[in-house]
Structure formats: structure tokens, C-alpha cells
N, C-alpha and C positions, 0 to 999 in steps of 0.2 A: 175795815174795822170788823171783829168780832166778839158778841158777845155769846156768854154761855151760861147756861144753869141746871140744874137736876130739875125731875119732876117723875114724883113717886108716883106709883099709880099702886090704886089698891087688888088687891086680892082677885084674882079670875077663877075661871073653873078652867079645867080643862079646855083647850077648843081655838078659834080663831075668834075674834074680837073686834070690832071695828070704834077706835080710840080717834078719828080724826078730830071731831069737835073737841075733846080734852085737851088735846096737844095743841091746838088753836086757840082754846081758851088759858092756857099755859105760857102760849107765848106772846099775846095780846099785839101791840101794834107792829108790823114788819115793815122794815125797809122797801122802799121802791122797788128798788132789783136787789136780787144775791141769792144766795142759796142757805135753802136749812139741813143740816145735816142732823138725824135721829139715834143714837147707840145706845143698846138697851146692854147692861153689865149683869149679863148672867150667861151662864153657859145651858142652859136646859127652856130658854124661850129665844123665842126671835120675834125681827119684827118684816114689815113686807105692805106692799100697794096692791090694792087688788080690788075688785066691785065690791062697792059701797051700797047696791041697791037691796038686792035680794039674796038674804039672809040665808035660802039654799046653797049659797055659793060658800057660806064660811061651813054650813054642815058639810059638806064635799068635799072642802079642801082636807078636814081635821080625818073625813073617813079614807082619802086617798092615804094623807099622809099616814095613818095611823098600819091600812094594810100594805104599803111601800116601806113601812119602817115595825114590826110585830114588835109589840112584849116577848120578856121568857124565850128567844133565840136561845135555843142550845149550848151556841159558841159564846156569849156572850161571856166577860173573866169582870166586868165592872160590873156588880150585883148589888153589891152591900149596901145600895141605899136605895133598894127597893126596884121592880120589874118595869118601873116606868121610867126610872132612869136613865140607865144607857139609849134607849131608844132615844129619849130627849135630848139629850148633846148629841145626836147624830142630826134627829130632826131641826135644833137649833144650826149646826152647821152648814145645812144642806139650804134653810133657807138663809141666813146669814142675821150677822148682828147689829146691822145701819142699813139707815138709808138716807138718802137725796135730793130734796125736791126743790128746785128750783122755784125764785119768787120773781113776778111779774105784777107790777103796777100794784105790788103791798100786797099782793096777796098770793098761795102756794099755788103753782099753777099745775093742779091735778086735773085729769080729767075727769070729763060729765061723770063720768061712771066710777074714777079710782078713789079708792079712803085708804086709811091707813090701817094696820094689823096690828093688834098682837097677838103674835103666835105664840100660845101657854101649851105648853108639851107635858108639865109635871099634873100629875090626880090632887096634891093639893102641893101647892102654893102657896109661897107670900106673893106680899107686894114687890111690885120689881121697880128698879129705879133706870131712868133713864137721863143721858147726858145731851144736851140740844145746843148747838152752835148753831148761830145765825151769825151769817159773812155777809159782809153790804160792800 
């Protein structure tokens, strides 16, 4: 059986974001076992599992990411919506646009340390919407 529904999320800043409790509060009681499956429908954010503890970890990822993928590249021909753009569809592909998490005894079975991401690549933003299947 599967069930599916959107769930908007509002407005971020730039950066990485740790969204687990929302997306749990969005999906309220799970299945025994199955899997949820996460797609976020935009091309300039992604989303991703990563430490949930210490909040150094999202400022590191956003500064890796940001000097592995620079604004204003020379080469760059997709411009016209501004110098954080193209970076961000590259950044959204490189980390991707779903994810996976498997459900064990009704609940997501992450570990001690993993939460969920959103990775916002754009300087400003809307809210992004995302599509959540849960398989039992």
C-alpha cells in the first residue's frame, strides 16, 4: 500500500537545514515496516541525511559546497537569473532530489546521529514543496 501527499515547507535562507522533526510531524503515524521515500520538486535545492547534532556540520557543508561549486564562473552561459543560480542546479544535482529511509517498528530508522537536510542553494527563496510516499 502506498500513501502520498505534498508538504510545503516555508521559506529558508541560504545554507543546509535540518527539517527531520517537520517531515515527522507531517507524516504522523507510520506503518510497522516500509519505506518513505522524500522529492523535493525544484531544481536549485536538494535534499540529503547527514548529523543532526552539531550545527558546525551544516555551516561546513554549505562552505564546502559553496567553494566546490563558486558564483560568477566565467564559463557559466545560464546567467539570467542571477549568479547564484547555475551554481545551484549544479549543487542540487550533485546532491540529488530524494531520498529513502527505511521504517522499522513505526518509526524512520535513522541513525543516533543522521537528520534530514534541506539543501537551499538559492540567496532568496521560496518555499519549496515536497512529495512524500510512504510504502507499507
Amino acid at each position: 500500500m502506498t500513501e502520498e501527499f505534498d508538504v510545503q515547507l516555508p521559506a529558508y535562507s541560504r545554507g543546509f537545514h535540518l527539517i527531520t522533526e517537520s517531515i515527522k510531524n507531517e507524516m504522523g503515524d507510520l506503518p510497522k515496516s516500509g519505506l518513505v521515500n522524500i522529492f523535493i520538486q525544484h531544481t536549485s535545492a536538494a535534499l540529503t541525511i547527514n548529523e543532526n547534532y552539531d550545527p558546525s556540520v551544516r555551516e561546513d557543508m554549505a562552505a564546502i559546497s559553496d567553494n566546490l561549486v563558486p558564483e560568477n564562473a566565467s564559463f557559466y552561459t545560464h546567467t539570467m537569473e542571477g549568479s547564484d543560480d547555475m551554481p545551484a542546479h549544479f549543487k542540487a544535482s550533485i546532491m540529488g532530489s530524494s531520498i529513502t529511509i527505511p521504517i522499522r517498528n513505526g518509526q524512520l530508522a535513522l541513525g543516533t546521529w543522521q537528520g534530514i537536510y534541506l539543501c537551499e542553494f538559492r540567496n532568496r527563496a521560496g518555499g519549496r514543496k515536497l512529495l512524500i510516499s510512504i510504502l507499507s
